[in-house]
C-alpha positions as CSV (number, residue, x, y, z in Angstrom):
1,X,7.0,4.2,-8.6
2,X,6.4,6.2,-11.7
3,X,3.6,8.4,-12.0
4,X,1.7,9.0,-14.9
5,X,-0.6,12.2,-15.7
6,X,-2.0,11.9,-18.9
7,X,-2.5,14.6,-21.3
8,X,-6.6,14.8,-20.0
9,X,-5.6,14.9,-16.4
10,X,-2.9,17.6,-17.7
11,X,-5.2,19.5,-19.0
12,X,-7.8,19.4,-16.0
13,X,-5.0,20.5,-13.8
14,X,-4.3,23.4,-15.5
15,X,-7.9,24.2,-16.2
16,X,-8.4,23.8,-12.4
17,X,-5.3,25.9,-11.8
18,X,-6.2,28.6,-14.3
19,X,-9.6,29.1,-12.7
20,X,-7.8,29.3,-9.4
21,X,-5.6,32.3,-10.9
22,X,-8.8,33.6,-11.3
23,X,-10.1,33.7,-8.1
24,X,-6.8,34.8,-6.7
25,X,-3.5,35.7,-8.5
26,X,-1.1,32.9,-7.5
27,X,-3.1,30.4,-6.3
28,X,-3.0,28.4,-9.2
29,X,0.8,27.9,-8.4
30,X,0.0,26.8,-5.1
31,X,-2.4,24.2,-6.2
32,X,0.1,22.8,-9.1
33,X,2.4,22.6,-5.9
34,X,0.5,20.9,-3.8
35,X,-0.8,18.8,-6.8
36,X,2.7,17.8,-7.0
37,X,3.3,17.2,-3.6
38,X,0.4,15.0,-3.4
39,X,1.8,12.9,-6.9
40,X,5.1,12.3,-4.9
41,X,3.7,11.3,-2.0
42,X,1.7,8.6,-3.9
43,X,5.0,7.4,-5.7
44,X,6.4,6.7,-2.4
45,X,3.1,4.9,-0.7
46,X,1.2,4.2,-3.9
47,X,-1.4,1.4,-1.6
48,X,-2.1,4.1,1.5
49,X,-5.1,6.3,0.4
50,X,-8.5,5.3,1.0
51,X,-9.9,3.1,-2.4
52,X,-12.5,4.8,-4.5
53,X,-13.7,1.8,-5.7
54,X,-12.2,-1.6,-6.4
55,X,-8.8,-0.7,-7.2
56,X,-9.2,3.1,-7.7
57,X,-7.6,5.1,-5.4
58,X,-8.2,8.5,-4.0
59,X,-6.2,11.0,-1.9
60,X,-6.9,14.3,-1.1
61,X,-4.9,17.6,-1.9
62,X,-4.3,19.8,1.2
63,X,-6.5,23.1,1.5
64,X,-8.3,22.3,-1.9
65,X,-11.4,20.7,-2.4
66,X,-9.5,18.5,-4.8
67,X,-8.5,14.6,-5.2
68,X,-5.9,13.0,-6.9
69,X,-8.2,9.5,-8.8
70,X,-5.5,6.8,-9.5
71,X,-4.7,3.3,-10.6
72,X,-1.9,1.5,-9.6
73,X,-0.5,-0.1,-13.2
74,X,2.2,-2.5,-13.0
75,X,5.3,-0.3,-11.6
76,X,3.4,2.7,-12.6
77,X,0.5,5.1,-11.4
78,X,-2.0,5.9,-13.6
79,X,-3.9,9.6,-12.6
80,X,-6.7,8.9,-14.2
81,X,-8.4,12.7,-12.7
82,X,-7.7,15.8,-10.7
83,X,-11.6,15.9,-9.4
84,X,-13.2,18.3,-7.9
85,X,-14.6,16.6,-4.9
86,X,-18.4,18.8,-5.3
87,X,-18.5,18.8,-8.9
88,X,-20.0,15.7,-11.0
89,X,-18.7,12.9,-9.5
90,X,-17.9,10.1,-11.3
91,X,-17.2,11.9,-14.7
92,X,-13.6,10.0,-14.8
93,X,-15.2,6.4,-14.7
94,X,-14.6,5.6,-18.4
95,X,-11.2,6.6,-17.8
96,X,-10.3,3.7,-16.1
97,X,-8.2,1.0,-17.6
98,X,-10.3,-2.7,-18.2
């Protein structure tokens, strides 16, 4: 399956990945790789992580208190956020398709 990251979620990752820099030169990288990792893995087994809420999925990205928030659309899936899993929830909510 395809996966999509829109230009918001883009964004977020490299926010998230900029701050990461920050804390340690490189590390960014590593997240945008594991980030990347995770987005294949979904492509492969898009219905194996845990559900979110009804039809939302989640999966978590290894060594970073991240998750990957998607929708399965069709053939394609939708990353609706790259969430920090301590910081304000549900912010990505409205993102969701109706």
């Amino acid at each position: 399956m395809k996966v999509l990251f829109s230009d918001p979620v883009r964004i977020e990752a490299q926010d998230s990945a900029d701050y990461l820099d920050l804390e340690c030169e490189g590390l960014g990288q590593v997240f945008e790789q594991n980030a990347q990792r995770v987005a294949d893995l979904i492509s492969r087994y898009p219905e194996a992580a845990a559900q979110e809420r009804p039809g939302i999925h989640r999966i978590l990205l290894h060594k970073f208190p991240y998750k990957l928030i998607y929708s399965i659309e069709g053939d394609t899936i939708l990353i609706l956020a790259v969430a920090h899993q301590h910081r304000e929830p549900n912010y990505w909510v409205d993102r969701q398709s109706k």
